[in-house]
PDB file of N, CA, C and O in Angstrom:
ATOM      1  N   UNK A   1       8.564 -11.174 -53.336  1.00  0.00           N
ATOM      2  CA  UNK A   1       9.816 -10.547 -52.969  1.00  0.00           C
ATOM      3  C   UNK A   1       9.500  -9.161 -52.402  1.00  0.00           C
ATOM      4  O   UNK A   1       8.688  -8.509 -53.058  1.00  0.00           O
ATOM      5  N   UNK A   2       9.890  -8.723 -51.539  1.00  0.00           N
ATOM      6  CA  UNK A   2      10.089  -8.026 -50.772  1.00  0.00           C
ATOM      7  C   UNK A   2      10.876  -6.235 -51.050  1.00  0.00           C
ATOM      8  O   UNK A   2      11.891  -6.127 -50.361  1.00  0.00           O
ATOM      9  N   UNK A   3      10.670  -5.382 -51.606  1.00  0.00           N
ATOM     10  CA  UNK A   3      11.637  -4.294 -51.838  1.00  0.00           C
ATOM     11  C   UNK A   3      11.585  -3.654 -50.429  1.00  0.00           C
ATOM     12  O   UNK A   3      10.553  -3.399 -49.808  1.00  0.00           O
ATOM     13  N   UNK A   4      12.893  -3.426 -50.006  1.00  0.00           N
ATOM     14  CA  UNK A   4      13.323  -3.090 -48.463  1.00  0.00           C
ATOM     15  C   UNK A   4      14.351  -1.324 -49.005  1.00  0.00           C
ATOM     16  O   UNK A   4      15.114  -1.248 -49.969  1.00  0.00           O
ATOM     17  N   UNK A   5      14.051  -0.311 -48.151  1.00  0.00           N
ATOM     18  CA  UNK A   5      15.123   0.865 -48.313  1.00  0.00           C
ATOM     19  C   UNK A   5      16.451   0.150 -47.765  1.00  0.00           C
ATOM     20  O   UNK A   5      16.518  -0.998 -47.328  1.00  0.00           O
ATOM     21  N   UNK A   6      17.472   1.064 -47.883  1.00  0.00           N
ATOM     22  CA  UNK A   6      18.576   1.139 -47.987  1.00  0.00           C
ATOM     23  C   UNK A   6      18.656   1.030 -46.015  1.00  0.00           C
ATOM     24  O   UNK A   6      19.287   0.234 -45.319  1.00  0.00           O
ATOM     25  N   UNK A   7      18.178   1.629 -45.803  1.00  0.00           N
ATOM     26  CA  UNK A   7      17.941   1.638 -43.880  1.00  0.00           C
ATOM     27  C   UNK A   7      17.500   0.656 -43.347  1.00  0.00           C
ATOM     28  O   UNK A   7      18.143   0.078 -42.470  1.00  0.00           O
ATOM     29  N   UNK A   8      15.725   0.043 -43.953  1.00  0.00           N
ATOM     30  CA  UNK A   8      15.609  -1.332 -43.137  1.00  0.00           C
ATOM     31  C   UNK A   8      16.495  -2.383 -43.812  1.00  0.00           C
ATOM     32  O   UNK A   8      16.007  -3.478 -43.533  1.00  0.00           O
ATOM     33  N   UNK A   9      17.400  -2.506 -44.450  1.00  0.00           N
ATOM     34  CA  UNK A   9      17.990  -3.576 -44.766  1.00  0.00           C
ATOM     35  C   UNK A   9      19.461  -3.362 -44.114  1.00  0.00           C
ATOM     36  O   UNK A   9      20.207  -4.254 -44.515  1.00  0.00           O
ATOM     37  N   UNK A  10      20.018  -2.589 -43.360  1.00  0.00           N
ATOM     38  CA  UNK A  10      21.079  -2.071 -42.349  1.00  0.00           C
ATOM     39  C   UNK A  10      20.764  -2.600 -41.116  1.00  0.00           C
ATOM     40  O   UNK A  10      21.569  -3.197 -40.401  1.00  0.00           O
ATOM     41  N   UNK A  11      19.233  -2.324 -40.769  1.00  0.00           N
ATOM     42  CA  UNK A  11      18.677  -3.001 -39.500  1.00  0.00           C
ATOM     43  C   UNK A  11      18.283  -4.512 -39.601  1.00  0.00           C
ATOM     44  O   UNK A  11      17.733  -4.934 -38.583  1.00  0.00           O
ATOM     45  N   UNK A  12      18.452  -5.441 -40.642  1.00  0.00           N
ATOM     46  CA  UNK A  12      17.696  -6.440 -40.809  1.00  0.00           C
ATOM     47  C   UNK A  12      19.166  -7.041 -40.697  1.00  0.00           C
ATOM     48  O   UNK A  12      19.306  -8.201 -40.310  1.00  0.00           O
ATOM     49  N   UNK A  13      20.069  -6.393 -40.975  1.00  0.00           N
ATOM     50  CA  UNK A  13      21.517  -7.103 -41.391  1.00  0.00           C
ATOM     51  C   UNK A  13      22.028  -7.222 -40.026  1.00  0.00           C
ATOM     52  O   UNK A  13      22.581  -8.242 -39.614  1.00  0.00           O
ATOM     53  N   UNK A  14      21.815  -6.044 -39.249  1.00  0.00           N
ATOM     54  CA  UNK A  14      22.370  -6.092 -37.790  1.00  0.00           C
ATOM     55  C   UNK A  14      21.512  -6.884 -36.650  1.00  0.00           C
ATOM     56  O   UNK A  14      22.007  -7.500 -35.706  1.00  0.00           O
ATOM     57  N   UNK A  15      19.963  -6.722 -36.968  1.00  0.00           N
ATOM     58  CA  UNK A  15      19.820  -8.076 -36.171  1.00  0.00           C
ATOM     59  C   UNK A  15      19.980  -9.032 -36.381  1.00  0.00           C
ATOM     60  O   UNK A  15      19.978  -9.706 -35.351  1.00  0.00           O
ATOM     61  N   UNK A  16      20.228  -9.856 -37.680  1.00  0.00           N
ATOM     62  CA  UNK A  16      20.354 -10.835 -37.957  1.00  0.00           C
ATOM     63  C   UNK A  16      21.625 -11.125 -37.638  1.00  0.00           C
ATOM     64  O   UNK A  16      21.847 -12.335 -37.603  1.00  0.00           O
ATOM     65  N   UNK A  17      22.517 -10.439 -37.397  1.00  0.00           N
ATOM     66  CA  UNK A  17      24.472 -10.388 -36.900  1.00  0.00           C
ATOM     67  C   UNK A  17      23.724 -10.817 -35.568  1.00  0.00           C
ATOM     68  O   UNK A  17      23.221 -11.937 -35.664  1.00  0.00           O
ATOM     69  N   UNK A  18      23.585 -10.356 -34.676  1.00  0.00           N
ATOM     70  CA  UNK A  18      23.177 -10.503 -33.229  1.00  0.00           C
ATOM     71  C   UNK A  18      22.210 -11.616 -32.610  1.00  0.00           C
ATOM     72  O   UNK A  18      22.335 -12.142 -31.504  1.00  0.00           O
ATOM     73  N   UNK A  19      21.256 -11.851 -33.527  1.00  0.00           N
ATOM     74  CA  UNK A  19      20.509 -13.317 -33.303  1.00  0.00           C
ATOM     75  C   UNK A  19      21.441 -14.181 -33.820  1.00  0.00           C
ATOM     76  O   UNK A  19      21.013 -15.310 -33.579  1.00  0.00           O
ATOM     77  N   UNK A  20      22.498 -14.254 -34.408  1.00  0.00           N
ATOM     78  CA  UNK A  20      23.727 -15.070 -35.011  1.00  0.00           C
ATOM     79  C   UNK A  20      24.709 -15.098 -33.798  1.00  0.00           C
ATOM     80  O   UNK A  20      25.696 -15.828 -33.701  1.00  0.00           O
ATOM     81  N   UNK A  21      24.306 -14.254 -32.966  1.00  0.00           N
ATOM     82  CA  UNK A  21      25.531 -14.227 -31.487  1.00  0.00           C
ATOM     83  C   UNK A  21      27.153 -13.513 -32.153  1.00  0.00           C
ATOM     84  O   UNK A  21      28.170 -13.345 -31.480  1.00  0.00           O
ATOM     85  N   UNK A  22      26.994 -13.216 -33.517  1.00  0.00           N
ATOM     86  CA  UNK A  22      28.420 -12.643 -33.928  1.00  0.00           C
ATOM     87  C   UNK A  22      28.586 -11.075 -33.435  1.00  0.00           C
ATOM     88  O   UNK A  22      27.644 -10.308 -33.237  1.00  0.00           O
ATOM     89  N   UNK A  23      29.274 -10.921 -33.358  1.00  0.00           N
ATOM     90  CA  UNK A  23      30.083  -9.365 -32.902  1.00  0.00           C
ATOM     91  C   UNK A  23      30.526  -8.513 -34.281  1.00  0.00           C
ATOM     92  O   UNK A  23      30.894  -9.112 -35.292  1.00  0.00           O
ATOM     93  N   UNK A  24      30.466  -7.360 -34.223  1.00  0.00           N
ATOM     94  CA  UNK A  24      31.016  -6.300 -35.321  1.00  0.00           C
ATOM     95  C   UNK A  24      32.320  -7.003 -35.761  1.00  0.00           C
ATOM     96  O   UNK A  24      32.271  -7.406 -36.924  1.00  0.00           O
ATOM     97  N   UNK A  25      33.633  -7.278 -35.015  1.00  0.00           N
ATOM     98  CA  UNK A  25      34.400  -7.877 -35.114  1.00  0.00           C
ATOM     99  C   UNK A  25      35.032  -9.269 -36.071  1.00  0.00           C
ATOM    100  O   UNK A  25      36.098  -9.573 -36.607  1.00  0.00           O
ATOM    101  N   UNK A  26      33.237 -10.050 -35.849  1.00  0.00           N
ATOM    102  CA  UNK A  26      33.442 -10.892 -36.196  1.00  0.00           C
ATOM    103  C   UNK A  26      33.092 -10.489 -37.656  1.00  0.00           C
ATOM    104  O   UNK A  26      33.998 -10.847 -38.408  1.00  0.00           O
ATOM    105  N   UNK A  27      31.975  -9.802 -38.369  1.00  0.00           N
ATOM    106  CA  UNK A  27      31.839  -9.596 -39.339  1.00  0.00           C
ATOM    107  C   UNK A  27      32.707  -8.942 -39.878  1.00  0.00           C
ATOM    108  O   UNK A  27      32.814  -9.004 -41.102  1.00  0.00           O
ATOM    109  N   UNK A  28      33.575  -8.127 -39.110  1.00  0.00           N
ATOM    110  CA  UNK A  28      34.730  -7.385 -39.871  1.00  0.00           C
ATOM    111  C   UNK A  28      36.052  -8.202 -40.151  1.00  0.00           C
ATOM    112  O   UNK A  28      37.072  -7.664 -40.582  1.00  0.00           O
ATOM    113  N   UNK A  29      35.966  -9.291 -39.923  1.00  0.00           N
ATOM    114  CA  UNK A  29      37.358 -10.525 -39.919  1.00  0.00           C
ATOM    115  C   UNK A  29      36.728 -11.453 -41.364  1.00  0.00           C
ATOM    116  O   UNK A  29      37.498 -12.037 -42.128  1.00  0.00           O
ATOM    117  N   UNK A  30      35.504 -11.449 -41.511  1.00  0.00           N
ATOM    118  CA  UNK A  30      35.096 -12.339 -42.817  1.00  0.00           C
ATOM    119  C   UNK A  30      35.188 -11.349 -43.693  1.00  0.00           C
ATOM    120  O   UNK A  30      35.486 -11.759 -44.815  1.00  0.00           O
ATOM    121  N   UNK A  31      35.005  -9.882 -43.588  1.00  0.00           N
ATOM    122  CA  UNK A  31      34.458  -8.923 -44.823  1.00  0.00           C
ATOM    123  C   UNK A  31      35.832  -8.229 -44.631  1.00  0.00           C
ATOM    124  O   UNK A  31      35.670  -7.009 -44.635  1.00  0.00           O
ATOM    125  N   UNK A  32      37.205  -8.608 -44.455  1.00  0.00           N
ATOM    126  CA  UNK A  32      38.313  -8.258 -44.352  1.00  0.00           C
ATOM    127  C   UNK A  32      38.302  -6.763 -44.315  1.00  0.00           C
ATOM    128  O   UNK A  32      38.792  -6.172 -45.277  1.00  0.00           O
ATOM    129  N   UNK A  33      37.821  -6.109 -43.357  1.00  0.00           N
ATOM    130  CA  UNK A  33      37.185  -5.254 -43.006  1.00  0.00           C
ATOM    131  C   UNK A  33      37.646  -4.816 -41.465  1.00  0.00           C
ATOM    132  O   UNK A  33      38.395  -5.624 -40.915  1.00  0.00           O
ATOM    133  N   UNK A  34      37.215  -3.411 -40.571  1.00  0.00           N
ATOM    134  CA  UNK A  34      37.495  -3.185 -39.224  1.00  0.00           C
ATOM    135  C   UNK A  34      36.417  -3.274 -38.640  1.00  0.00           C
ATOM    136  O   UNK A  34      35.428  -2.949 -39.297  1.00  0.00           O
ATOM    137  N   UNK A  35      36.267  -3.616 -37.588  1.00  0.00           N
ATOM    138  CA  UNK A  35      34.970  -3.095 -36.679  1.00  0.00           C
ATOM    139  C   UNK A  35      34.388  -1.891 -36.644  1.00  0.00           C
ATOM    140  O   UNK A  35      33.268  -1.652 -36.193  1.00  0.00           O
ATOM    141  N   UNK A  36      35.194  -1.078 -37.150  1.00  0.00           N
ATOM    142  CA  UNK A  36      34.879   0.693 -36.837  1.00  0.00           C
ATOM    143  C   UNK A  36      33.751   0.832 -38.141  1.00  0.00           C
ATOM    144  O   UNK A  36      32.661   1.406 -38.126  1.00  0.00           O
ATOM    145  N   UNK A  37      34.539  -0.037 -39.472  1.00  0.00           N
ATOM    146  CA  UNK A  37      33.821   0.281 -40.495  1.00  0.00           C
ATOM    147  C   UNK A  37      32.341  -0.487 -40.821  1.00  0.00           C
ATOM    148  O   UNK A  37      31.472  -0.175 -41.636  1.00  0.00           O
ATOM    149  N   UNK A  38      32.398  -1.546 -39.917  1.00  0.00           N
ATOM    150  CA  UNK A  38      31.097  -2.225 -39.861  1.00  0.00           C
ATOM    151  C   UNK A  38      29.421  -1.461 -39.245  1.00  0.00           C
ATOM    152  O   UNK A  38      28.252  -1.433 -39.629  1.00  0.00           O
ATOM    153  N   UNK A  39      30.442  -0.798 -37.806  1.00  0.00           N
ATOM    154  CA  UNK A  39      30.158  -0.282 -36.897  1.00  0.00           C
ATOM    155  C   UNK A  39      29.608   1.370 -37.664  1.00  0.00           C
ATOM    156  O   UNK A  39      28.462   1.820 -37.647  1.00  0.00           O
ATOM    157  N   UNK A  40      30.543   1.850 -38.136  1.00  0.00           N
ATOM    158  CA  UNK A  40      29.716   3.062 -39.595  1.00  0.00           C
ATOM    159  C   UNK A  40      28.419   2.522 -40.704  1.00  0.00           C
ATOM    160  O   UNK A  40      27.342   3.050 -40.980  1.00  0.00           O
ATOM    161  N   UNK A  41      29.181   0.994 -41.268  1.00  0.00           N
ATOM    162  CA  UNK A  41      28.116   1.079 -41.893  1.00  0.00           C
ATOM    163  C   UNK A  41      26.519   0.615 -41.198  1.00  0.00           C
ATOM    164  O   UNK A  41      25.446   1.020 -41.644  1.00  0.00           O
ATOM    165  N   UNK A  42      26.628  -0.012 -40.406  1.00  0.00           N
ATOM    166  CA  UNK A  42      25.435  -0.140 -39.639  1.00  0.00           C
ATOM    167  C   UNK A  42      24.500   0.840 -39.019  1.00  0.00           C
ATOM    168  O   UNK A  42      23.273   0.763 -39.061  1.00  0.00           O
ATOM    169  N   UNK A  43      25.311   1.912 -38.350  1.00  0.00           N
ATOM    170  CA  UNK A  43      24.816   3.292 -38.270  1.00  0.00           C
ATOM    171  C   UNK A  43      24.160   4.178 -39.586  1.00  0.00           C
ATOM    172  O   UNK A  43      23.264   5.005 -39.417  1.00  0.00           O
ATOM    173  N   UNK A  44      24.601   3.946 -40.574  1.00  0.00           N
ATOM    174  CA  UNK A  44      24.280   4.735 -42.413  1.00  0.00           C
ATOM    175  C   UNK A  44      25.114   5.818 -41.680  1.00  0.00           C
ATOM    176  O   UNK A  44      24.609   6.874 -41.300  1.00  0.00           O
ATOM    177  N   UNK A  45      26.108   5.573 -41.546  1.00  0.00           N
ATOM    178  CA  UNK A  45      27.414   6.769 -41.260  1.00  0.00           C
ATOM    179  C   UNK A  45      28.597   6.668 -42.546  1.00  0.00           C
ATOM    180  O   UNK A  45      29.625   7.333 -42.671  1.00  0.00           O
ATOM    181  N   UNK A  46      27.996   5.485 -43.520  1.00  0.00           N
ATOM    182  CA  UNK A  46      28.921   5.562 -44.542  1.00  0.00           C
ATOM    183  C   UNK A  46      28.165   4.686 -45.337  1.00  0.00           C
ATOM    184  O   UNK A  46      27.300   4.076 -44.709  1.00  0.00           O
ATOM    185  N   UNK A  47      28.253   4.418 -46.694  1.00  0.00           N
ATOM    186  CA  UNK A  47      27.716   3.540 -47.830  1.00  0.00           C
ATOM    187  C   UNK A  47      28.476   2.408 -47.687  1.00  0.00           C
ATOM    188  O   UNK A  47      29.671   2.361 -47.981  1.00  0.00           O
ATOM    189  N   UNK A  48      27.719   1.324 -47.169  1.00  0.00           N
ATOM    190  CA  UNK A  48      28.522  -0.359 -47.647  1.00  0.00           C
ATOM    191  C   UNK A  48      28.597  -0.527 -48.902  1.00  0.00           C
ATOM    192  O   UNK A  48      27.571  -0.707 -49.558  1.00  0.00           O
ATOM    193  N   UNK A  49      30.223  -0.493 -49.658  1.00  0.00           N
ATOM    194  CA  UNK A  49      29.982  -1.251 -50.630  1.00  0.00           C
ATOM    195  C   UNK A  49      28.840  -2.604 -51.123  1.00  0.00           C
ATOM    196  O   UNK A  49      28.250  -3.214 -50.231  1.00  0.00           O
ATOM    197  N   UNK A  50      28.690  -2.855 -52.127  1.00  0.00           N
ATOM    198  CA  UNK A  50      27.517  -3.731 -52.554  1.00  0.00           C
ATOM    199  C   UNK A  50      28.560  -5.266 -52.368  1.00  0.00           C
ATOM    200  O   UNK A  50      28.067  -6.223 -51.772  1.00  0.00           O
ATOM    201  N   UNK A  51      29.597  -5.330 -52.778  1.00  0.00           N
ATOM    202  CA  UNK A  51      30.136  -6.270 -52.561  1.00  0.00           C
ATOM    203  C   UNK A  51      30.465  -7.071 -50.929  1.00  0.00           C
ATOM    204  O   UNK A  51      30.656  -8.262 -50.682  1.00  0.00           O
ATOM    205  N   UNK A  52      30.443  -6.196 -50.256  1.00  0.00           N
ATOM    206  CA  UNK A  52      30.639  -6.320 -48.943  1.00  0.00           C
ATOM    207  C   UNK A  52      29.241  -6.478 -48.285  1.00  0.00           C
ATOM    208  O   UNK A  52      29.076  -7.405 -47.493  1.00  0.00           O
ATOM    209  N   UNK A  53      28.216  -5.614 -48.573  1.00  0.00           N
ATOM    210  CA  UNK A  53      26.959  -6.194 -48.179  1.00  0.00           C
ATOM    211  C   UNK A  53      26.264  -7.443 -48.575  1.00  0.00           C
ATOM    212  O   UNK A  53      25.433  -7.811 -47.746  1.00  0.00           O
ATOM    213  N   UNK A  54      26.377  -8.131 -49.543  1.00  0.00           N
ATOM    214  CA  UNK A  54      26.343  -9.136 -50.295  1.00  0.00           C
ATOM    215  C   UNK A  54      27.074 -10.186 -49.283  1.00  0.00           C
ATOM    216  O   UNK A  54      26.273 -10.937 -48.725  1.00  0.00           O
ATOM    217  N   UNK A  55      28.103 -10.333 -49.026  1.00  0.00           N
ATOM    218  CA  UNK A  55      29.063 -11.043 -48.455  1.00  0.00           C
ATOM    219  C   UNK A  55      28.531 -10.995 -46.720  1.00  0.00           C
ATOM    220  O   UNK A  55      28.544 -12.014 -46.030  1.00  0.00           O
ATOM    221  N   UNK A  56      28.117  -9.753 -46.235  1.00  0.00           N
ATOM    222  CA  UNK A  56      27.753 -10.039 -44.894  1.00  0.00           C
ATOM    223  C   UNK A  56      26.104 -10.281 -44.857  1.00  0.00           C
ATOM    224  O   UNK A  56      25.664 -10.292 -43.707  1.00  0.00           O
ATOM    225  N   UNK A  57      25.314 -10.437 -45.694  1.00  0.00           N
ATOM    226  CA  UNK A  57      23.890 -10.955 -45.829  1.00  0.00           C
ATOM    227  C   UNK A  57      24.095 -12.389 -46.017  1.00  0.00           C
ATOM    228  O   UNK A  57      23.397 -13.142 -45.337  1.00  0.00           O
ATOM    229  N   UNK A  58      24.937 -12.881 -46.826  1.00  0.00           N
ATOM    230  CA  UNK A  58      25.205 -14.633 -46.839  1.00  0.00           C
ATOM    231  C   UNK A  58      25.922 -14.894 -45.394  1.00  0.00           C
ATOM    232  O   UNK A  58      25.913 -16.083 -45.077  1.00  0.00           O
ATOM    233  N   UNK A  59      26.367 -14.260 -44.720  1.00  0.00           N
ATOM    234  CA  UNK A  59      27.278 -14.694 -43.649  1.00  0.00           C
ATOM    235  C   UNK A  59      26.311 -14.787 -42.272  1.00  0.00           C
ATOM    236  O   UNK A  59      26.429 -15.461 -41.249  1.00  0.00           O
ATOM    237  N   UNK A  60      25.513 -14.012 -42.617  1.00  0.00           N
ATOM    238  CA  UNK A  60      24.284 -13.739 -41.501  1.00  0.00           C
ATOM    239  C   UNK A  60      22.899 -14.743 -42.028  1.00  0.00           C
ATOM    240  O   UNK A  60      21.817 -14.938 -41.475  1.00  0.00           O
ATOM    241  N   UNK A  61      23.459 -15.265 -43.333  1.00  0.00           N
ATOM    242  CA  UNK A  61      21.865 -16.287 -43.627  1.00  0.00           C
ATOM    243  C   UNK A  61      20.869 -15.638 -44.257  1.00  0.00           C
ATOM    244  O   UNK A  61      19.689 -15.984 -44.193  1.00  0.00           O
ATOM    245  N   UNK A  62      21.401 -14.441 -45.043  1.00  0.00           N
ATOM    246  CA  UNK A  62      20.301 -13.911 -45.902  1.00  0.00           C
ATOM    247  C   UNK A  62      20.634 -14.178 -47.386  1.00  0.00           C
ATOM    248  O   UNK A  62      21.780 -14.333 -47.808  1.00  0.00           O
ATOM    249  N   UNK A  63      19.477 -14.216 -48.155  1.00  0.00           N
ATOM    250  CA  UNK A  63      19.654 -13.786 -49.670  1.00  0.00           C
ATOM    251  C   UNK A  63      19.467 -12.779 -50.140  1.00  0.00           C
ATOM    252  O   UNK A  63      18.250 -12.635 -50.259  1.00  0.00           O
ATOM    253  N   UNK A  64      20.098 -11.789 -50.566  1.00  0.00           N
ATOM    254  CA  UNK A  64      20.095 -11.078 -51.619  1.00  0.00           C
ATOM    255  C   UNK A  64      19.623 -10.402 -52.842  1.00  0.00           C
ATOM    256  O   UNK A  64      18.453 -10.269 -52.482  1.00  0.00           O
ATOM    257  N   UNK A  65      19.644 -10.074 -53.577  1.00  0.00           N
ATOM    258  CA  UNK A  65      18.896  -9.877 -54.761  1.00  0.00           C
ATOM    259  C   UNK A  65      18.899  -8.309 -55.320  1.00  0.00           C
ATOM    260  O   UNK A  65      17.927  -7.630 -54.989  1.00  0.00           O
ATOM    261  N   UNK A  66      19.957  -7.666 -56.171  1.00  0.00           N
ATOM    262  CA  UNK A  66      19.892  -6.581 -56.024  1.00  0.00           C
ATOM    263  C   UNK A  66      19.227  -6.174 -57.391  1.00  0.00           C
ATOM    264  O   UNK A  66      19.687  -6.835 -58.322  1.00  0.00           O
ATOM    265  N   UNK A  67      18.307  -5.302 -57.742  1.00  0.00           N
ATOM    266  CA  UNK A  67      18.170  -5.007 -59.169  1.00  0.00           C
ATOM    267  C   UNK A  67      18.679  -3.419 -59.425  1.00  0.00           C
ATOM    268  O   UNK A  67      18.656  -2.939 -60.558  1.00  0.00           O
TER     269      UNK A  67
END
């Protein structure tokens, strides 16, 4: 297993959105969420809740694992 910072796992989340062909948009319509705020948290212009990152790592085909 892998321990990733708080940053490469922002960048691992957003390419994996984009090799998925989904849009900010689209992740912000599953994570009942805005584009603006996706669009912050992807930048580290704001803290993703854990619940919401969780939810857009399964949506993008990742697992998880927080300790």
């Amino acid at each position: 297993m892998k321990t990733l910072t708080y940053t490469d796992l922002l960048g691992i989340l957003k390419a994996k959105r984009k090799e998925k062909g989904l849009i900010q948009k689209d992740i912000a319509e599953h994570l009942d969420s805005t584009p603006q705020s996706v669009l912050n948290w992807e930048q580290n212009k704001f803290d993703m809740p854990t619940t919401k990152m969780l939810q857009y790592a399964e949506l993008v085909g990742l697992e998880l694992k927080i300790s």
